[in-house]
C-alpha positions as CSV (number, residue, x, y, z in Angstrom):
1,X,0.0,0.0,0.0
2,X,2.9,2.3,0.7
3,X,4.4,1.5,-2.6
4,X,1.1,2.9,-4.5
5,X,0.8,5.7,-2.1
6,X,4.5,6.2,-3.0
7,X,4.1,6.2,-7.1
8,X,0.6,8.2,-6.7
9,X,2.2,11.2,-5.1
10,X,5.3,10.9,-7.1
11,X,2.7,11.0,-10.2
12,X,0.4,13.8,-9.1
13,X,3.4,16.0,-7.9
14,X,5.4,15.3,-11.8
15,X,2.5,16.6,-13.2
16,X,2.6,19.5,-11.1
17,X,6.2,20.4,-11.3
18,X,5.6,20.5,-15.2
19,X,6.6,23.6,-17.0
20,X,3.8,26.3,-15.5
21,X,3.4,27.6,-18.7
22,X,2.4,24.3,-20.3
23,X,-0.4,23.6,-18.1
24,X,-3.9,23.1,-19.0
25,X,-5.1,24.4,-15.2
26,X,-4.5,27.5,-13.8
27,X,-1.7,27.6,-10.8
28,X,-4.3,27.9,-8.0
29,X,-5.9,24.6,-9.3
30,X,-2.0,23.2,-9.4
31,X,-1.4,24.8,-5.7
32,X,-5.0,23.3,-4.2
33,X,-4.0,19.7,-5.7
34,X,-0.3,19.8,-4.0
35,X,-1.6,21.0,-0.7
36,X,-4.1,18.3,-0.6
37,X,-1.6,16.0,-1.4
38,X,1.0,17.2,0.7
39,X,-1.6,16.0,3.7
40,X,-1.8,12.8,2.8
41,X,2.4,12.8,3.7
42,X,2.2,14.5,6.9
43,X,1.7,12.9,9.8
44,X,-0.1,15.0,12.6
45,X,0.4,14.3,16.7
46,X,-2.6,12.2,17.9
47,X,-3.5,15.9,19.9
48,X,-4.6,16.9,16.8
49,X,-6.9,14.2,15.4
50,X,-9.9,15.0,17.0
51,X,-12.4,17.2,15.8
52,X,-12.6,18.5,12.2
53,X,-9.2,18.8,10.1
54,X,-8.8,22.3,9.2
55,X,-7.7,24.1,6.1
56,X,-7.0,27.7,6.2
57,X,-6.6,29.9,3.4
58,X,-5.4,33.2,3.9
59,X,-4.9,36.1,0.9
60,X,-5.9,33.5,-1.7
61,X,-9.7,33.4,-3.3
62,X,-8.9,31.1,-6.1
63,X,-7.4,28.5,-3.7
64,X,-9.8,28.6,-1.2
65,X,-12.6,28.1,-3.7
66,X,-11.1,25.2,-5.7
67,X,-9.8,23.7,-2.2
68,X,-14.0,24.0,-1.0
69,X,-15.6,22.7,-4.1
70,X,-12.9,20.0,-4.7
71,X,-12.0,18.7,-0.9
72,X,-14.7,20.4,1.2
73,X,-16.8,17.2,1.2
74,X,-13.9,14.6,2.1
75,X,-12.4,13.5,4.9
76,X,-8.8,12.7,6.3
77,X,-9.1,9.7,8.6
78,X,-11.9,9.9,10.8
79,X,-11.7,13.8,10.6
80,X,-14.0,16.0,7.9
81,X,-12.1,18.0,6.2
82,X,-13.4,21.9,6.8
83,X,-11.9,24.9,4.0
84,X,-11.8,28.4,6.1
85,X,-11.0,31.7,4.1
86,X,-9.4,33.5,6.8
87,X,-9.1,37.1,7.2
88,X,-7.7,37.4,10.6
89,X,-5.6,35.9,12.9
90,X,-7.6,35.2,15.5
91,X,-9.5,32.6,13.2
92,X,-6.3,30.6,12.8
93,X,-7.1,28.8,16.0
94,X,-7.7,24.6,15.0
95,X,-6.0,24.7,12.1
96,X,-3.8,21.9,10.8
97,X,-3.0,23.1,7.7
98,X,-2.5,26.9,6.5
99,X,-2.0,28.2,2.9
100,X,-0.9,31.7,3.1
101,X,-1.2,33.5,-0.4
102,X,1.7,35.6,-1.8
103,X,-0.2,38.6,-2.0
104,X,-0.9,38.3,2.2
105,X,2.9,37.5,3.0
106,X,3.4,40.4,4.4
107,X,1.8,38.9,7.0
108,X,4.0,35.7,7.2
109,X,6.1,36.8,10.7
110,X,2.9,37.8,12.6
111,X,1.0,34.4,11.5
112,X,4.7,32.0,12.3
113,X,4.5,34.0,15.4
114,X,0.9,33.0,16.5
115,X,0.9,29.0,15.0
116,X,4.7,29.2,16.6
117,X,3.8,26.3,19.2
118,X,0.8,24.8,17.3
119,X,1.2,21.5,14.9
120,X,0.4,23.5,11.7
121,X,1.1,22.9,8.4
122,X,2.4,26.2,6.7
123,X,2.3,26.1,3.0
124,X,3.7,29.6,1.8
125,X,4.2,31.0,-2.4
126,X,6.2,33.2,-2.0
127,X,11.0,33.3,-2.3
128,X,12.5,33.5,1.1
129,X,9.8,32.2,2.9
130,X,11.0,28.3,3.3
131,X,14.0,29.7,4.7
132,X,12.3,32.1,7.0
133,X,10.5,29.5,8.7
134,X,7.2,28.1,6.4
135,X,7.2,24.3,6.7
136,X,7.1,23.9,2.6
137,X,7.2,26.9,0.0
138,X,6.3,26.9,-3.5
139,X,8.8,28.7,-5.9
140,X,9.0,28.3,-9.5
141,X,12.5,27.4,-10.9
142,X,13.0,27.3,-14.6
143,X,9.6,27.7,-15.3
144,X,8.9,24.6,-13.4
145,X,7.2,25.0,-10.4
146,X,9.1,23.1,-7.2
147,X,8.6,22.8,-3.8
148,X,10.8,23.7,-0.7
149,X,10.7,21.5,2.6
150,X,12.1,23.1,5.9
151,X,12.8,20.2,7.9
152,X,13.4,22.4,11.0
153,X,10.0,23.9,10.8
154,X,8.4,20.5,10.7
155,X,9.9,19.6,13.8
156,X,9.4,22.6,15.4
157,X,5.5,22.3,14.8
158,X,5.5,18.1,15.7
159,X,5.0,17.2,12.3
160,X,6.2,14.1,10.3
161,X,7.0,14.4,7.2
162,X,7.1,11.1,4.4
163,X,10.4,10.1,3.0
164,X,8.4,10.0,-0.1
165,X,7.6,13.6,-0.1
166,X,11.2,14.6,1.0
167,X,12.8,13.0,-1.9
168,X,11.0,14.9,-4.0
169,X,11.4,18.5,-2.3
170,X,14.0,21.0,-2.2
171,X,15.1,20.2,2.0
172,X,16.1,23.2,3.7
């Protein structure tokens, strides 16, 4: 089973890390599949599988639309997955996973700040902000969009993280 889960993701995420200006789908289609998939990779504490599993979406319309009508319905584990378009911080509380949009990174040190000793998933979009701290960070090399992992920033928020998926990232 971990051997289809394995060529799935390495699948999905080839297709995604195609040249961006070949694709058929538009990026936030391309960013609300990888986040989705990145998930599935990530192992959470047992803390934090309870409840509903959270997806945040901050500074991004197009994501957070495609992520509700595509994934709102599903679940992860025994958890139903629930989309948020947040617009402040205070509605970052129960989160497990947080997309921040490139056009809110701005606001990137005040949200690492507040999910600082939380097990969140941080997926940023924007150069710099792998190393500054976002537990993976899209960037576009090439033309080819790729993937940073900060393997510190995992730990830091009690997250595992697949070997799959870290073969296939840029580890920082």
């Amino acid at each position: 089973m971990n051997v289809r889960k394995g060529i799935l993701l390495t699948v999905i995420l080839s297709i995604a890390c195609l040249n961006i200006q070949a694709q058929n789908r538009p990026v936030h289609e391309i960013y609300s599949m990888m986040v989705y998939n990145f998930m599935k990779y990530v192992e959470w504490p047992p803390s934090s599988k309870s409840g509903d599993f959270v997806i945040a979406v901050v500074g991004d319309q197009q994501v957070y639309e495609t992520m509700s009508k595509w994934y709102g319905n599903k679940n992860k584990g025994a958890q139903k997955i629930t989309i948020k378009n947040v617009k402040s911080l205070s509605e970052l509380d129960g989160c497990h996973v947080l997309f921040l949009g490139a056009n809110k990174s701005g606001n990137f040190d005040a949200i690492k700040s507040k999910l600082s000793s939380k097990s969140v998933l941080l997926i940023t979009n924007k150069n710099g902000l792998g190393k500054k701290g976002s537990c993976i960070n899209f960037k576009v090399i090439n033309g080819k969009l790729k993937f940073e992992l900060n393997q510190n920033a995992m730990k830091v928020h009690d997250l595992k993280v697949s070997g799959q998926l870290a073969n296939m990232a840029i580890l920082i």
